[in-house]
C-alpha positions as CSV (number, residue, x, y, z in Angstrom):
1,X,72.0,35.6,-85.7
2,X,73.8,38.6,-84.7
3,X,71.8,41.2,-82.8
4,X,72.2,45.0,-82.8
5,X,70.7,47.8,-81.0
6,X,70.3,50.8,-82.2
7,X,69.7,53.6,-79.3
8,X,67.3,56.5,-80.5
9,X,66.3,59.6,-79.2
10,X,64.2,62.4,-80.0
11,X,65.1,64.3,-83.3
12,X,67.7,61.7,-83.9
13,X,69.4,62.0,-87.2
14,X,67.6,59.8,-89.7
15,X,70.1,59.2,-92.2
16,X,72.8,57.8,-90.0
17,X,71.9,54.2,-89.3
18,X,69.4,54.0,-92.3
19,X,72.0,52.2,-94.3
20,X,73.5,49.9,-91.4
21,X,69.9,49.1,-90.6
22,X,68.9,47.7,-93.7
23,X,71.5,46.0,-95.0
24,X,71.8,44.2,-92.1
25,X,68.5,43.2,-91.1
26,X,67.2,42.9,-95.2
27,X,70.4,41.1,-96.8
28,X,72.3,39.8,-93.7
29,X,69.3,38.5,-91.8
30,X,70.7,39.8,-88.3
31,X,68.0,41.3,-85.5
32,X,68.3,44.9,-85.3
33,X,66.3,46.6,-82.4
34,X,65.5,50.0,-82.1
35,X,65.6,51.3,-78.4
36,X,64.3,55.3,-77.1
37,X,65.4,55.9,-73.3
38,X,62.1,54.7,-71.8
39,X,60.6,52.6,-74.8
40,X,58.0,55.4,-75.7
41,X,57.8,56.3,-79.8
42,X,60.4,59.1,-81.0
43,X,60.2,61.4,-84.4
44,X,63.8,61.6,-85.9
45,X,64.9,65.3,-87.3
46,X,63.0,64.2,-90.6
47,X,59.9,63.6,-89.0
48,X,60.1,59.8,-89.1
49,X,58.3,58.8,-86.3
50,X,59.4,55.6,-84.7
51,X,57.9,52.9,-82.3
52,X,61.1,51.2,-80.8
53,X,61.3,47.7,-80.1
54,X,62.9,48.1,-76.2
55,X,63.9,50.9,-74.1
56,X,67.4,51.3,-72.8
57,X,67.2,49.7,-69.9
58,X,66.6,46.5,-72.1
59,X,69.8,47.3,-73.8
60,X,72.2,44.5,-72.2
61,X,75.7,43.9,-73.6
62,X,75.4,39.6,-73.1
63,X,72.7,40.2,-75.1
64,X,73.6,42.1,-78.0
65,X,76.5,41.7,-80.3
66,X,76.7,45.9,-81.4
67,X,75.4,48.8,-80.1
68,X,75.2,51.6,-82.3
69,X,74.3,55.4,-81.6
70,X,73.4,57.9,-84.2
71,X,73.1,61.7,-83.8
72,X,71.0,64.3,-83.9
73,X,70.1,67.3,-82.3
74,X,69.6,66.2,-78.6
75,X,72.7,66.7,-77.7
76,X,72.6,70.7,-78.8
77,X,69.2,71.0,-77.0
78,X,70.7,69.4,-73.8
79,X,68.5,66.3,-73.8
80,X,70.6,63.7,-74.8
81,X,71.0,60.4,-72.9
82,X,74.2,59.6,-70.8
83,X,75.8,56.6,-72.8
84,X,78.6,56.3,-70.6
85,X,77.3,53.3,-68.8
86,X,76.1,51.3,-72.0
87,X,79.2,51.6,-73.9
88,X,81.5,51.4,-71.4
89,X,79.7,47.9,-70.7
90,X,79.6,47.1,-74.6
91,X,83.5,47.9,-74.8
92,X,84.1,46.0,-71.5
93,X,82.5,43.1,-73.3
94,X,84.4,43.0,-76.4
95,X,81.1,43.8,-78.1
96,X,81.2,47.0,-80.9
97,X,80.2,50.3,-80.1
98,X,79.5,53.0,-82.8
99,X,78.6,56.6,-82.8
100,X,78.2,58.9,-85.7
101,X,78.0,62.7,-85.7
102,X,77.0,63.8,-82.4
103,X,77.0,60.5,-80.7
104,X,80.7,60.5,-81.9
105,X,81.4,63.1,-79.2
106,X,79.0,61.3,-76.8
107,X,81.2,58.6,-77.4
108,X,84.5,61.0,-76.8
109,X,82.5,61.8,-73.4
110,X,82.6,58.3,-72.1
111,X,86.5,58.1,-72.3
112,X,86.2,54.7,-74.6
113,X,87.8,57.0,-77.1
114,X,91.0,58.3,-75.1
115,X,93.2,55.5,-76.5
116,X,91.3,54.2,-80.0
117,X,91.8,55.8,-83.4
118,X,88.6,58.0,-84.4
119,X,86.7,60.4,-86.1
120,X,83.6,62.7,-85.9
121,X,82.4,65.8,-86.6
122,X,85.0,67.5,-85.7
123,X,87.9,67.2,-82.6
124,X,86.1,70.5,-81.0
125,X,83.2,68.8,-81.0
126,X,84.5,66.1,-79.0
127,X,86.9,68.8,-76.8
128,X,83.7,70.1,-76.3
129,X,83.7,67.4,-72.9
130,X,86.4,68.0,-70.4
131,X,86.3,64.4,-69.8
132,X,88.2,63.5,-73.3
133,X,91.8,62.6,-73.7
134,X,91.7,61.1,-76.7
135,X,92.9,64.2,-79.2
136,X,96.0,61.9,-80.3
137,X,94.3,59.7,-81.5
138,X,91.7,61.5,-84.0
139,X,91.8,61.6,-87.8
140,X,90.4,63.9,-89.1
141,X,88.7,62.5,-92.2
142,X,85.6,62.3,-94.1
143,X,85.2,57.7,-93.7
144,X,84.2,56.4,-90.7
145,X,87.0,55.1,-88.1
146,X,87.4,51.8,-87.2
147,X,89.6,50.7,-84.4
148,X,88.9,47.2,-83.3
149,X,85.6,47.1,-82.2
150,X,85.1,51.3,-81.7
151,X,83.5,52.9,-84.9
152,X,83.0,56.6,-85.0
153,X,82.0,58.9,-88.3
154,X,80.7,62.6,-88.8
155,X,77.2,62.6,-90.0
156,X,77.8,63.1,-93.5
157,X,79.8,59.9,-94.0
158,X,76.4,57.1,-93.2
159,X,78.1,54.9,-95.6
160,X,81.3,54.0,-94.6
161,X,79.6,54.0,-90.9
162,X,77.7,51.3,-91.6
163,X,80.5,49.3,-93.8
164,X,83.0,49.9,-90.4
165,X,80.4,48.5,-88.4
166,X,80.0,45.5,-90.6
167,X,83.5,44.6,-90.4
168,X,83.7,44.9,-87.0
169,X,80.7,42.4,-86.3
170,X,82.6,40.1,-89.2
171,X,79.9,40.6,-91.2
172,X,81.0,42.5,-94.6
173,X,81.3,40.2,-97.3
174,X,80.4,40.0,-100.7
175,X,76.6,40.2,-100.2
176,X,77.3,43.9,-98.2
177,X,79.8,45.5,-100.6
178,X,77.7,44.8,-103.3
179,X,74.5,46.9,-101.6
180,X,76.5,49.2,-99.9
181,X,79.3,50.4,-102.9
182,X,76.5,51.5,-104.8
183,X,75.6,54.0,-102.2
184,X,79.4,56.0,-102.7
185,X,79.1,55.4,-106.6
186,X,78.3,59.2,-106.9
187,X,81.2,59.9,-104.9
188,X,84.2,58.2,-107.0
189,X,86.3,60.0,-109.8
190,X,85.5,58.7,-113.2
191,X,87.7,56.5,-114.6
């Protein structure tokens, strides 16, 4: 059963791995744990309060198969978590890494960006950290990015986030396009 964790933090953007989350732990039967940086309950930018299942430090890459980041607004108040350690260990370990919206940049922050396709909010978002070198290699697009086992999207695109991360775990099929396509419906041209 494939395992991912998803790292939360206070006012962490809701929306972002709603989708992910329950297609994959409803229709694909994999074990999705939420994690906060010392295990204690958060409340997400939409008031969703949430009791996590592990803290960080229980976050181990030999034992997870994805670890996935979604934003929110503690990286504008300064609060964020460093994820420099965990996905640099996730990457190191041929396990996937995602980040969406502002964890996109948090991601650009680490450096596993500097030489992967990817997206995000925006590239001043992610030029926002000194430590990124990875400008040649952003899209700027409205999908998510996929680049082997890297997946980054701006907030707004929670769909194609969590069909990227899918296919990078090997796990969109049939059963996941079906549940997921009906989420971009309203965004196609009519025929």
């Amino acid at each position: 059963m494939p395992r991912i964790a998803i790292a939360l933090q206070e006012d962490y953007a809701d929306w972002e791995p709603a989708l992910l989350m329950a297609v994959a732990r409803y229709y694909l039967n994999c074990e999705v744990l939420t994690a906060t940086p010392d295990g204690l309950p958060v409340t997400s930018m939409g008031g969703l309060k949430v009791t996590p299942d592990i803290g960080f430090a229980a976050i181990d890459a030999d034992r997870f198969d994805a670890l996935v980041i979604p934003g929110g607004y503690a990286w504008e108040k300064g609060t964020a978590h460093d994820f420099t350690a965990l996905a640099t260990a996730f990457r190191d370990k041929g396990k996937v890494v995602a980040g969406i919206c502002a964890a996109a940049s948090a991601l650009a922050k680490t450096g596993i960006l500097d030489t992967v396709g990817h997206t995000g909010n925006s590239l001043a978002s992610h030029q926002a950290y000194p430590q990124y070198r990875g400008a040649a290699h952003y899209r700027d697009q409205a999908a998510a990015v996929r680049d082997g086992l890297i997946v980054t999207a701006a907030g707004a695109a929670p769909d194609t986030f969590a069909i990227e991360v899918l296919k990078a775990l090997g796990l969109y099929g049939p059963e996941a396009e079906a549940e997921l396509s009906a989420f971009s419906a309203e965004h196609r041209s009519p025929a």
